[in-house]
PQR file of N, CA, C, O and H, with PARSE charges and radii, in Angstrom:
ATOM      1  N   UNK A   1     325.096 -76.651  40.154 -0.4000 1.5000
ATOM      2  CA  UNK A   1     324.757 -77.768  41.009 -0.0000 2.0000
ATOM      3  C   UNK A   1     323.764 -77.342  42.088  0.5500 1.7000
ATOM      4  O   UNK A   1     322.932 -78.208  42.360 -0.5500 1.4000
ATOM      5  N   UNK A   2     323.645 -75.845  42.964 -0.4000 1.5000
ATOM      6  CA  UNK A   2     323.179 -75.761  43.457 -0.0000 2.0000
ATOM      7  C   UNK A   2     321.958 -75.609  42.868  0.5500 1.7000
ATOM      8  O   UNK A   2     321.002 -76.178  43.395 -0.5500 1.4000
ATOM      9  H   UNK A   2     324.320 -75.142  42.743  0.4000 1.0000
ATOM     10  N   UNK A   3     321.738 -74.732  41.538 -0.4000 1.5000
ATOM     11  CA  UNK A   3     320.462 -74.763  41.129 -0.0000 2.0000
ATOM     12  C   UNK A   3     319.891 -76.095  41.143  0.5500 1.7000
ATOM     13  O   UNK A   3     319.030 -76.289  42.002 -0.5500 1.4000
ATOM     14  H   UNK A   3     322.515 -74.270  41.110  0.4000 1.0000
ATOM     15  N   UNK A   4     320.140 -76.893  40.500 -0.4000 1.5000
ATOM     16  CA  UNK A   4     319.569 -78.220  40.369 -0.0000 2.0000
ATOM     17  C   UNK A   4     319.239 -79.139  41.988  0.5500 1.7000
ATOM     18  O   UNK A   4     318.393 -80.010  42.191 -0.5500 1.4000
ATOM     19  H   UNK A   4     320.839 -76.736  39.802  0.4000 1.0000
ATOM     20  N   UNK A   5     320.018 -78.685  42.727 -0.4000 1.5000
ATOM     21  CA  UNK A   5     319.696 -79.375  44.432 -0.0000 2.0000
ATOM     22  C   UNK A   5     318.074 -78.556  44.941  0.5500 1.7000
ATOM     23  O   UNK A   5     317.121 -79.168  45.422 -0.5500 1.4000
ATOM     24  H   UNK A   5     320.706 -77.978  42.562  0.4000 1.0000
ATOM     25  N   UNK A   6     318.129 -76.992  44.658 -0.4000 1.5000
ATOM     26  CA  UNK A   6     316.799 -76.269  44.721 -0.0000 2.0000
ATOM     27  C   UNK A   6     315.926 -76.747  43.968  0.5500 1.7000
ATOM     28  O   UNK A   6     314.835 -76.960  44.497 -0.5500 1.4000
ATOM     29  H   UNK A   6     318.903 -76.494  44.267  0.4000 1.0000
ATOM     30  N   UNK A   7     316.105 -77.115  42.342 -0.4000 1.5000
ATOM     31  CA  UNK A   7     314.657 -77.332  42.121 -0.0000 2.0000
ATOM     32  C   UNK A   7     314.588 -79.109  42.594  0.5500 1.7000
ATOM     33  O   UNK A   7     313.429 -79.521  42.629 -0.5500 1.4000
ATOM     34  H   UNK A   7     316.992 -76.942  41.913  0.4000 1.0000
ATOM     35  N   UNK A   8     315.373 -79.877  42.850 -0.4000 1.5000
ATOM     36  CA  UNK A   8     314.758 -81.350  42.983 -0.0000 2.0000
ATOM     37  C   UNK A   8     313.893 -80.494  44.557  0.5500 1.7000
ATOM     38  O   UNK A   8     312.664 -80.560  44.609 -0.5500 1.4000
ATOM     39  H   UNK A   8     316.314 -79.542  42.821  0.4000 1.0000
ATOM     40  N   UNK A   9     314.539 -79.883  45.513 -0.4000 1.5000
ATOM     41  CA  UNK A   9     314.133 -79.990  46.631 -0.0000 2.0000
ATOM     42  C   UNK A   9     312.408 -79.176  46.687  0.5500 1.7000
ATOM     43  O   UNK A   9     311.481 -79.366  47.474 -0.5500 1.4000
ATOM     44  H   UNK A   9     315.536 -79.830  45.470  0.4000 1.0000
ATOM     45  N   UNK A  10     312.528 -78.247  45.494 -0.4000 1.5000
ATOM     46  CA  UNK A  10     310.912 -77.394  45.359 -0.0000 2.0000
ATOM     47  C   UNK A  10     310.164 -78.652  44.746  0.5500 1.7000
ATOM     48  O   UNK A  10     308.956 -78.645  44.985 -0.5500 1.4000
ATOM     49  H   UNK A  10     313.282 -78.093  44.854  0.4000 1.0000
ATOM     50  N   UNK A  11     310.728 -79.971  43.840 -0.4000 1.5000
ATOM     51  CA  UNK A  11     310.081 -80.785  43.172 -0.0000 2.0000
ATOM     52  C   UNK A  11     309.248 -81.440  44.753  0.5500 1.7000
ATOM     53  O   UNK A  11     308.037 -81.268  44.900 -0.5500 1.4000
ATOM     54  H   UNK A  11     311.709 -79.976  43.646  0.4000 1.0000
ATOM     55  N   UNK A  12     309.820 -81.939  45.482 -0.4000 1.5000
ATOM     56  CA  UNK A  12     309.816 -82.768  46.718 -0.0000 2.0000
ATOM     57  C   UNK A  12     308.438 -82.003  47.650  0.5500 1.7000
ATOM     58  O   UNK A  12     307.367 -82.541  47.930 -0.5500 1.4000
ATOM     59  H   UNK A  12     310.803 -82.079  45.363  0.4000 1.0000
ATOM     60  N   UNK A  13     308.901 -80.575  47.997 -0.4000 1.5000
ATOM     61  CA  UNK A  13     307.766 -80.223  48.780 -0.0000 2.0000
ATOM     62  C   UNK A  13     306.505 -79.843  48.109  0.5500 1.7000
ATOM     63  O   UNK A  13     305.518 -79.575  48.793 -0.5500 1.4000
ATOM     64  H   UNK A  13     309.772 -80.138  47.769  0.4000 1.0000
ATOM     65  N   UNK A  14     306.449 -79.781  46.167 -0.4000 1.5000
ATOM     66  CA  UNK A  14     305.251 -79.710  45.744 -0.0000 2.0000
ATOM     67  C   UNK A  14     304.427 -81.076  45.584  0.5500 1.7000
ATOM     68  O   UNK A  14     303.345 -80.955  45.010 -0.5500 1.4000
ATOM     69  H   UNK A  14     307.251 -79.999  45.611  0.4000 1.0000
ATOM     70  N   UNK A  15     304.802 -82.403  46.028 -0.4000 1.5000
ATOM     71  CA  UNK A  15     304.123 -83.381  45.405 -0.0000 2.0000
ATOM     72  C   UNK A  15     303.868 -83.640  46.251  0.5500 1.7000
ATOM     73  O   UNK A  15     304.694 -83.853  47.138 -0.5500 1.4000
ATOM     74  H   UNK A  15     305.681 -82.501  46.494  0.4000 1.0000
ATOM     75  N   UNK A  16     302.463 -83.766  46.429 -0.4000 1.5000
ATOM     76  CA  UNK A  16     301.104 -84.116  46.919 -0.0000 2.0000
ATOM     77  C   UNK A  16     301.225 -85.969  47.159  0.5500 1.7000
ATOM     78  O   UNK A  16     301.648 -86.760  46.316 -0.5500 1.4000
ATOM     79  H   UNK A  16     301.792 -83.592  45.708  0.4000 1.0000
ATOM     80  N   UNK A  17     300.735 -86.296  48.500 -0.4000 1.5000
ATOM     81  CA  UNK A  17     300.785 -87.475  49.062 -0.0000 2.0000
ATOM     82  C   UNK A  17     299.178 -88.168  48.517  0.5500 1.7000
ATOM     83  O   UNK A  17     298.104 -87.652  48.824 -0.5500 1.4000
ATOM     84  H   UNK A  17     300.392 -85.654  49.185  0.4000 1.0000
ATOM     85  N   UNK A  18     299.314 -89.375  47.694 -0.4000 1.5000
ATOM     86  CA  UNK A  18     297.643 -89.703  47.241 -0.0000 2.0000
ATOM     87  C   UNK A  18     297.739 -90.342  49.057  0.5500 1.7000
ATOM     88  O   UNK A  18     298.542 -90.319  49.989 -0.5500 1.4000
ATOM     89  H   UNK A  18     300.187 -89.794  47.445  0.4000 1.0000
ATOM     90  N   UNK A  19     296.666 -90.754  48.822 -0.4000 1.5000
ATOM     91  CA  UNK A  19     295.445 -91.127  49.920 -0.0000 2.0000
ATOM     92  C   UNK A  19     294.362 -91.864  49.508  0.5500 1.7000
ATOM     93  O   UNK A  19     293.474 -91.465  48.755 -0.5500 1.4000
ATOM     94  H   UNK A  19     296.013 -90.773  48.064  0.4000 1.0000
ATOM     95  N   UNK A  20     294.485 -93.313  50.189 -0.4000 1.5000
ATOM     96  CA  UNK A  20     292.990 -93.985  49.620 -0.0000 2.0000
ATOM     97  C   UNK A  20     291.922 -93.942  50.399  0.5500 1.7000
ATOM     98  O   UNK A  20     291.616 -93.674  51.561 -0.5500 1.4000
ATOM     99  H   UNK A  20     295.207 -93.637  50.801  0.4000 1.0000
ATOM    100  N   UNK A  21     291.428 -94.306  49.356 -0.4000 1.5000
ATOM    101  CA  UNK A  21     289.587 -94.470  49.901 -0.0000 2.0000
ATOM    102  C   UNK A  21     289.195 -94.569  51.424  0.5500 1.7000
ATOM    103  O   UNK A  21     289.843 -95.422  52.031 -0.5500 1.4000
ATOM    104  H   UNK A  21     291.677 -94.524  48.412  0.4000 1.0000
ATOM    105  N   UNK A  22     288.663 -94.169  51.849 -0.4000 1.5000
ATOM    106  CA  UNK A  22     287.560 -94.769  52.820 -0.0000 2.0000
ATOM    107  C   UNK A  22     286.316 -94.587  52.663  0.5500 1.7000
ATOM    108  O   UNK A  22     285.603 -93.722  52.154 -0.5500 1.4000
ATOM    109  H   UNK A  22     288.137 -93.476  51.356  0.4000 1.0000
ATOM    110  N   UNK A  23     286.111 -96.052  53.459 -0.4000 1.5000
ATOM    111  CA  UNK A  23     284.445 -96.094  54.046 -0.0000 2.0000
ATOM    112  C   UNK A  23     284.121 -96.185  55.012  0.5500 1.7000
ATOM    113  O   UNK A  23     284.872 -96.486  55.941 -0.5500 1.4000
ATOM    114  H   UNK A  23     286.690 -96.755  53.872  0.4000 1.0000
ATOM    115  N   UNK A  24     282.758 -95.931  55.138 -0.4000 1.5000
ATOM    116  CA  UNK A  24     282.308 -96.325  56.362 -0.0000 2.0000
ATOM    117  C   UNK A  24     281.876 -97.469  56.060  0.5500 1.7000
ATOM    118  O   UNK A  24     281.477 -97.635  54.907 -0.5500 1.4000
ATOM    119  H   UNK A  24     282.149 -95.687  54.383  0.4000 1.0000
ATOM    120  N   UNK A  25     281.830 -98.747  57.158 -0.4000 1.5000
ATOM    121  CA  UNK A  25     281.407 -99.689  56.868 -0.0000 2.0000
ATOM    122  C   UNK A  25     280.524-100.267  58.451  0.5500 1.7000
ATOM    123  O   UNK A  25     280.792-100.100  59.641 -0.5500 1.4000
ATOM    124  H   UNK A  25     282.155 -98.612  58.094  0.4000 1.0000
ATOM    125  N   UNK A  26     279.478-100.939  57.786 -0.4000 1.5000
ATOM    126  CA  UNK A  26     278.495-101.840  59.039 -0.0000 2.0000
ATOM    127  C   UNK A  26     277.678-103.250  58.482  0.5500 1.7000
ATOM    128  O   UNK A  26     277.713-103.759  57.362 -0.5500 1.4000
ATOM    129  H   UNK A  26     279.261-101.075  56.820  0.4000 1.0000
ATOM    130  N   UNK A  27     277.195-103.523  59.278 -0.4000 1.5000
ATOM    131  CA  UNK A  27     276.174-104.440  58.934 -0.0000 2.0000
ATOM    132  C   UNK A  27     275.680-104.872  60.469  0.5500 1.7000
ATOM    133  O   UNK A  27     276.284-105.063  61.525 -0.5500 1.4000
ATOM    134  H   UNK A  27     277.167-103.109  60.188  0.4000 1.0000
ATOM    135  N   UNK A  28     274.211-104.931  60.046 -0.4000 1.5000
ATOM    136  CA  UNK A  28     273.141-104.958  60.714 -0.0000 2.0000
ATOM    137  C   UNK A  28     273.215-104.051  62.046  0.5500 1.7000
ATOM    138  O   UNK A  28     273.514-104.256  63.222 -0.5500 1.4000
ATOM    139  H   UNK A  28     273.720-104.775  59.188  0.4000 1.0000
ATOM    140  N   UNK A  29     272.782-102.918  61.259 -0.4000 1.5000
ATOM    141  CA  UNK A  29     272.261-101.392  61.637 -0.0000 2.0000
ATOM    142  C   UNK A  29     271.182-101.034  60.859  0.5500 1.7000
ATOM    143  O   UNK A  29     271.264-101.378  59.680 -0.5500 1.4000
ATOM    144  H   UNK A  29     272.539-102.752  60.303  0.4000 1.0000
ATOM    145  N   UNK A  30     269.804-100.203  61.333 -0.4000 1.5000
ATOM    146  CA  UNK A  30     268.989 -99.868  60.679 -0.0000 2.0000
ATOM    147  C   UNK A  30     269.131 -98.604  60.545  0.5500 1.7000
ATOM    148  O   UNK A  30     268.075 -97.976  60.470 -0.5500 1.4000
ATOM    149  H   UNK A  30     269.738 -99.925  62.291  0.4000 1.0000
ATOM    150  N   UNK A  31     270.534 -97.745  60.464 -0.4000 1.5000
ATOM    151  CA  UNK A  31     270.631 -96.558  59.414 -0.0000 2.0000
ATOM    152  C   UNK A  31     271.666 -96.414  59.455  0.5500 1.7000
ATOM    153  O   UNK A  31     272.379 -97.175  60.109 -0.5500 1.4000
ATOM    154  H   UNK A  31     271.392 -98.255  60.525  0.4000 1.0000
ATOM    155  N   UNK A  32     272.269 -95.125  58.601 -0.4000 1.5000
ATOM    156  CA  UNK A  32     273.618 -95.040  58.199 -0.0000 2.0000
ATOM    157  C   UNK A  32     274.254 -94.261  59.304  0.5500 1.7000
ATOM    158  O   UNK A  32     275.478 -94.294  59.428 -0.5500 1.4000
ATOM    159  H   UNK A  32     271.690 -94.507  58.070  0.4000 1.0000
ATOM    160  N   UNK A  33     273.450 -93.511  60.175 -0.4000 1.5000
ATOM    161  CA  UNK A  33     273.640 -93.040  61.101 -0.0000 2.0000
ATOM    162  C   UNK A  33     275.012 -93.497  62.165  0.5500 1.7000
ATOM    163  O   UNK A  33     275.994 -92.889  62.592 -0.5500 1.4000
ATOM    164  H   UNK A  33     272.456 -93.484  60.075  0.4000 1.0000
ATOM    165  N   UNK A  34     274.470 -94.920  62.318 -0.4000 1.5000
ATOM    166  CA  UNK A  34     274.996 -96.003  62.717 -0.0000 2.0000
ATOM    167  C   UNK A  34     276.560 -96.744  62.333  0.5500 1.7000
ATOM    168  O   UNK A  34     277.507 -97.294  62.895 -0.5500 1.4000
ATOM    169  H   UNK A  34     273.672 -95.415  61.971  0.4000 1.0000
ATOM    170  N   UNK A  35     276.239 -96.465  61.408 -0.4000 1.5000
ATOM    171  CA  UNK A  35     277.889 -96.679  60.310 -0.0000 2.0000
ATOM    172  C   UNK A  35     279.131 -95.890  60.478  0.5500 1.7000
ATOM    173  O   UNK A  35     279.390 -95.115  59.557 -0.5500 1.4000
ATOM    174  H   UNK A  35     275.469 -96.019  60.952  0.4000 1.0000
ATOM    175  N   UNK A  36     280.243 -95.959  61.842 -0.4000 1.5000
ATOM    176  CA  UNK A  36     280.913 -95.386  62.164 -0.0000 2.0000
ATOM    177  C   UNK A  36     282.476 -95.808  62.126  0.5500 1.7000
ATOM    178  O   UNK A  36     283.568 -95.273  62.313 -0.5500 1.4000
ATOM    179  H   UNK A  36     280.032 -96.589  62.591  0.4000 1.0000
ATOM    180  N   UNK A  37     281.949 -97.088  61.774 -0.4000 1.5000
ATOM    181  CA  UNK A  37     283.658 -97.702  61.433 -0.0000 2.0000
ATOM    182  C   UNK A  37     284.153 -97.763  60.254  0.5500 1.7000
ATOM    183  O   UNK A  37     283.623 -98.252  59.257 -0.5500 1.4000
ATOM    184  H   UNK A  37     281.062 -97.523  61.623  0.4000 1.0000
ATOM    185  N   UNK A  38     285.567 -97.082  60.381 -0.4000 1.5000
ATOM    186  CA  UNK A  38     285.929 -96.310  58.715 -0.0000 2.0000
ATOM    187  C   UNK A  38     286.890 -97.644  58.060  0.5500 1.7000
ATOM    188  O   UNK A  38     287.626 -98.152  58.905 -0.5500 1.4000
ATOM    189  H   UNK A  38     285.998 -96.685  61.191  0.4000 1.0000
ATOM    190  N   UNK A  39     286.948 -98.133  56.946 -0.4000 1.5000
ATOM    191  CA  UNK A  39     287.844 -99.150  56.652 -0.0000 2.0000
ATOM    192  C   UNK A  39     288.256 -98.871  55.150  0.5500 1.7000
ATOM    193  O   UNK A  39     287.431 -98.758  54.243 -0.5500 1.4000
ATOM    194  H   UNK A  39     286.350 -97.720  56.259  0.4000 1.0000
ATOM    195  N   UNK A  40     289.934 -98.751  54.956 -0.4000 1.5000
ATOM    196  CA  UNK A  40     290.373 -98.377  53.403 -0.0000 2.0000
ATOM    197  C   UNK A  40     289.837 -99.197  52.885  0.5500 1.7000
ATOM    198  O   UNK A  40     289.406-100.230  53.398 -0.5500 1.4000
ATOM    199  H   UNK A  40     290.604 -98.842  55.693  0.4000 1.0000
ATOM    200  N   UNK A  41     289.767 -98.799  51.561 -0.4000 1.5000
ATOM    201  CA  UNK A  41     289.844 -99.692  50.242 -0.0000 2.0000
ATOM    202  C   UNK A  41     290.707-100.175  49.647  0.5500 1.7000
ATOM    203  O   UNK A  41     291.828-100.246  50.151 -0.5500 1.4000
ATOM    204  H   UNK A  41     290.117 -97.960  51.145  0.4000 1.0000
ATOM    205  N   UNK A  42     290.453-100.633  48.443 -0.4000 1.5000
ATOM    206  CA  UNK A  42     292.008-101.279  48.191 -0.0000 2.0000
ATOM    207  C   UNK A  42     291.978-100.355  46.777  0.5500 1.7000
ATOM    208  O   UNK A  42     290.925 -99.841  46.399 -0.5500 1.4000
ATOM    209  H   UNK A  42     289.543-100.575  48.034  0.4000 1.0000
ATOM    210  N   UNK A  43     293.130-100.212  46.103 -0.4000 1.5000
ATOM    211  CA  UNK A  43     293.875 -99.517  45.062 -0.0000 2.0000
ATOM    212  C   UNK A  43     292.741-100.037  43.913  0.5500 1.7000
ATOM    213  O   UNK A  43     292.746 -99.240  42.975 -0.5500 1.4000
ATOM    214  H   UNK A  43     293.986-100.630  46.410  0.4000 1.0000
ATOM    215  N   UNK A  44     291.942-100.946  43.746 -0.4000 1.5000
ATOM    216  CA  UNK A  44     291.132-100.946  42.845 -0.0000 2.0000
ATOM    217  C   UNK A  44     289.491-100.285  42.854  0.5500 1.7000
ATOM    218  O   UNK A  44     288.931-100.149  41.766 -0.5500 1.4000
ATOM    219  H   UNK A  44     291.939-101.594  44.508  0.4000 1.0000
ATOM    220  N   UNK A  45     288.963 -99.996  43.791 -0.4000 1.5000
ATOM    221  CA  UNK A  45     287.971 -99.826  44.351 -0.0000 2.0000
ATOM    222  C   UNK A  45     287.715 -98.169  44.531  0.5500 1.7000
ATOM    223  O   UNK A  45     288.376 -97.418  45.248 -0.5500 1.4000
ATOM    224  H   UNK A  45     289.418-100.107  44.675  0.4000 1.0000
ATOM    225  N   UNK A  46     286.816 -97.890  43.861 -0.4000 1.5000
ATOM    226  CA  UNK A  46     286.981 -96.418  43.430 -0.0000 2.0000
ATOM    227  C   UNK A  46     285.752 -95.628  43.971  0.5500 1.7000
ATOM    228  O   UNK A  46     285.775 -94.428  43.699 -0.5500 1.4000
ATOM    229  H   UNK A  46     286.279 -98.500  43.279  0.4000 1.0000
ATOM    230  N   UNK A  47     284.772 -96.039  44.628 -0.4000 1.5000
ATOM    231  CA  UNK A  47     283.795 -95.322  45.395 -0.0000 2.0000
ATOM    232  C   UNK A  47     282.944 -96.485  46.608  0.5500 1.7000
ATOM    233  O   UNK A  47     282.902 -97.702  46.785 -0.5500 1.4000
ATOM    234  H   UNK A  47     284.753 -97.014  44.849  0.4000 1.0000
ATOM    235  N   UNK A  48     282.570 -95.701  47.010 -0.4000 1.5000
ATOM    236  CA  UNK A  48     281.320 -96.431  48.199 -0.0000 2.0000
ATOM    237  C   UNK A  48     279.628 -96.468  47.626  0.5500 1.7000
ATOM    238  O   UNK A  48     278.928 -95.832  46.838 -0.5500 1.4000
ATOM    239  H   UNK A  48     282.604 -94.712  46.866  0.4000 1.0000
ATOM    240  N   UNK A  49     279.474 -97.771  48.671 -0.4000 1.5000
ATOM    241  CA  UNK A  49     277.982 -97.734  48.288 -0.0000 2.0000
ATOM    242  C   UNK A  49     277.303 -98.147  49.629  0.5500 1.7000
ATOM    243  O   UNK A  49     277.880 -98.403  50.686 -0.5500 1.4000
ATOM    244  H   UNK A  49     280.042 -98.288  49.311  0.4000 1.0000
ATOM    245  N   UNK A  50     275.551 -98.165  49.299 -0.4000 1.5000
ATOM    246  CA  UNK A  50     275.047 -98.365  50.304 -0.0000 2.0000
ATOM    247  C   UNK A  50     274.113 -99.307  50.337  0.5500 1.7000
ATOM    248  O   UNK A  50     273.032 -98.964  49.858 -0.5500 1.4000
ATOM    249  H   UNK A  50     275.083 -97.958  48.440  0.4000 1.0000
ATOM    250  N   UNK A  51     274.199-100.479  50.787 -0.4000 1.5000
ATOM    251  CA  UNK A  51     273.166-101.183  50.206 -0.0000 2.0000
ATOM    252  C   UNK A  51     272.296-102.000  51.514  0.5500 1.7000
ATOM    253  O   UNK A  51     272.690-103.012  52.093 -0.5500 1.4000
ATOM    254  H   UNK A  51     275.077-100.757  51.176  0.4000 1.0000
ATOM    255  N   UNK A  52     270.927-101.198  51.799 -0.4000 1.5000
ATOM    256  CA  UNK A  52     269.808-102.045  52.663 -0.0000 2.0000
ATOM    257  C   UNK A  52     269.110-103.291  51.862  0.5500 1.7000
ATOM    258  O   UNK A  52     268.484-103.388  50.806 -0.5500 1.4000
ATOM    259  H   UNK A  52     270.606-100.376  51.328  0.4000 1.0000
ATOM    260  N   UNK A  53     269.456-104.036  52.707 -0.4000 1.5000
ATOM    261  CA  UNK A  53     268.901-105.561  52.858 -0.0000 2.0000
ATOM    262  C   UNK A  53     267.199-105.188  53.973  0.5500 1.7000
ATOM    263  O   UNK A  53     266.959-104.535  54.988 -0.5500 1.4000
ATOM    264  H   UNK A  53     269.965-103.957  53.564  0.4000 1.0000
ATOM    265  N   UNK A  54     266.420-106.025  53.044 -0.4000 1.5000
ATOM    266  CA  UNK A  54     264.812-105.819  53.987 -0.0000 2.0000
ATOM    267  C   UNK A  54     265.018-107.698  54.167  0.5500 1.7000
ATOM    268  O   UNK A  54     265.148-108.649  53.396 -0.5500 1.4000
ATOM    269  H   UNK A  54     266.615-106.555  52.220  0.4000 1.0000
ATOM    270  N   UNK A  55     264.937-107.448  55.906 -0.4000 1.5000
ATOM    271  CA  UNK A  55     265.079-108.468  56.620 -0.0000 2.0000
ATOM    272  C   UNK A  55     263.630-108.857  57.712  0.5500 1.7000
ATOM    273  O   UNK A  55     263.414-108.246  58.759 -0.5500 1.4000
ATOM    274  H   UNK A  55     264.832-106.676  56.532  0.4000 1.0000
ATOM    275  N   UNK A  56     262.809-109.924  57.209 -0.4000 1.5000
ATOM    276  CA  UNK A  56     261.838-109.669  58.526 -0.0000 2.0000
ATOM    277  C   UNK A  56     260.820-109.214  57.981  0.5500 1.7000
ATOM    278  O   UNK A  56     260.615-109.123  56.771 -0.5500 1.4000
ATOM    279  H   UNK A  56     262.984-110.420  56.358  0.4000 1.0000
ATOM    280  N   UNK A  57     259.825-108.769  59.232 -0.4000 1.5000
ATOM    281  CA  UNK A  57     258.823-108.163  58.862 -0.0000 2.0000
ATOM    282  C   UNK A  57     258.965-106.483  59.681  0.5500 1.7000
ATOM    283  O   UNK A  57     258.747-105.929  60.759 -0.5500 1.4000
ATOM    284  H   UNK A  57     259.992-108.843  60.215  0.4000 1.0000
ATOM    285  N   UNK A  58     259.577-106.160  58.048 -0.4000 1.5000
ATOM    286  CA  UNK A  58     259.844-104.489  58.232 -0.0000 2.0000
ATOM    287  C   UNK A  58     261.465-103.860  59.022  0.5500 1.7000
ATOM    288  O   UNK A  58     261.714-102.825  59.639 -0.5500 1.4000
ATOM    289  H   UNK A  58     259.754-106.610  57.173  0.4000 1.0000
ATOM    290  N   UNK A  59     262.395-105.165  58.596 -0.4000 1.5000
ATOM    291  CA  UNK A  59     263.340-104.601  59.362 -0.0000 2.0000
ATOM    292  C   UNK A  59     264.247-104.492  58.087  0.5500 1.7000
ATOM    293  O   UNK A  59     264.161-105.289  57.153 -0.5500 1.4000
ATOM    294  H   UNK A  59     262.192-106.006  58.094  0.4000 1.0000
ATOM    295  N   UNK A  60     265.281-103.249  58.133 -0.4000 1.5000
ATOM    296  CA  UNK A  60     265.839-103.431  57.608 -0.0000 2.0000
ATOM    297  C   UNK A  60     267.467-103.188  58.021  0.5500 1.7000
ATOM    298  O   UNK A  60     267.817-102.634  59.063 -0.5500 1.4000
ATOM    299  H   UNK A  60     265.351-102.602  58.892  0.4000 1.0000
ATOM    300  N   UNK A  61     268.103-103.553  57.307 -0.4000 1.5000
ATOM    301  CA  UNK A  61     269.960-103.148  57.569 -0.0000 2.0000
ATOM    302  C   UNK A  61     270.657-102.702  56.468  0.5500 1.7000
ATOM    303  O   UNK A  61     270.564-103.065  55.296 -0.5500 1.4000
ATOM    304  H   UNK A  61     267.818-104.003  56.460  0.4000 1.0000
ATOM    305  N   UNK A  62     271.465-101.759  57.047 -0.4000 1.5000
ATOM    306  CA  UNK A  62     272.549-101.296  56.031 -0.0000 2.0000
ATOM    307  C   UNK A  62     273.594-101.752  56.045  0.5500 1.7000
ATOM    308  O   UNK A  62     274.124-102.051  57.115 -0.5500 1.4000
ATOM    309  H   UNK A  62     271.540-101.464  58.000  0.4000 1.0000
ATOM    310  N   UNK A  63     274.312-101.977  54.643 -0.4000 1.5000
ATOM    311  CA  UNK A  63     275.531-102.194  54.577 -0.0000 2.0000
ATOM    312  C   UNK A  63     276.390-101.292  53.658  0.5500 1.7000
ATOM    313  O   UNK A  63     276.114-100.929  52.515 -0.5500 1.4000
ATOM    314  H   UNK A  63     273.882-101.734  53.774  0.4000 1.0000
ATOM    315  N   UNK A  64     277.473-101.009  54.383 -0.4000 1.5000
ATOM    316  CA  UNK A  64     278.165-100.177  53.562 -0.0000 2.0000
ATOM    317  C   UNK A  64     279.448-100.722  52.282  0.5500 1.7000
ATOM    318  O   UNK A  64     280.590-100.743  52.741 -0.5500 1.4000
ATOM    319  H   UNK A  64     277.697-101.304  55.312  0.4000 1.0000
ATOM    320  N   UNK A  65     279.375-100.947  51.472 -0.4000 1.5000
ATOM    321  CA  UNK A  65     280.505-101.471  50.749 -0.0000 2.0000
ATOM    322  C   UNK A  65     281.012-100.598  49.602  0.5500 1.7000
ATOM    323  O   UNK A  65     280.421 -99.664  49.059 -0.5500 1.4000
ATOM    324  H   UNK A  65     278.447-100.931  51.100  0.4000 1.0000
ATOM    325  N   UNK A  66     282.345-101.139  49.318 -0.4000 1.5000
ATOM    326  CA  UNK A  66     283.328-100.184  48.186 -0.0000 2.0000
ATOM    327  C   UNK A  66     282.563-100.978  47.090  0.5500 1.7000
ATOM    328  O   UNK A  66     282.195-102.144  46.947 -0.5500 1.4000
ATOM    329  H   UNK A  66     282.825-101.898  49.759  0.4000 1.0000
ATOM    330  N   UNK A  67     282.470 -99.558  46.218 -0.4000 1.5000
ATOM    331  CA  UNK A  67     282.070-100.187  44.369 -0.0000 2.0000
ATOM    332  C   UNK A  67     283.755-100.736  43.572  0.5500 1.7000
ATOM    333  O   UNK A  67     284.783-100.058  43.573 -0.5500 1.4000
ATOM    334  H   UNK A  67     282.769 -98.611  46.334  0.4000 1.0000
ATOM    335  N   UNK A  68     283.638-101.651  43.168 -0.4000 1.5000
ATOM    336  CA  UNK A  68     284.826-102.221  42.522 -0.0000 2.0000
ATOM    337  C   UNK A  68     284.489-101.702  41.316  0.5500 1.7000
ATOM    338  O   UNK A  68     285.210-101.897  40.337 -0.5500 1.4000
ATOM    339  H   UNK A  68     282.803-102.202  43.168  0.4000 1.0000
TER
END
């Protein structure tokens, strides 16, 4: 019995906690520089992207969004 209480308890401190995604996320900033606010993803959403919008004459903005 005791063996079996040791290995559930070695099972317990080897398993690794997942952790989701983050991003950085903005809009209307002209660089990524700028992009400092971090926001999870959701359980489907498996990387980040970056996508400038050309606004104007010569302006542009970044936005940061999760790739679904």
């Amino acid at each position: 019995m005791r063996a079996l209480l040791m290995a559930c308890l070695a099972a317990v401190l080897c398993v690794d906690v997942a952790k989701s995604l983050t991003c950085y996320t903005c809009t209307n900033q002209t660089s990524n520089d700028q992009c400092l606010t971090t926001s999870p993803c959701t359980k489907n959403e498996t990387a980040c992207a970056t996508i400038v919008e050309k606004k104007g004459a010569g302006e542009s903005y970044c936005h940061e969004l999760p790739l679904l």
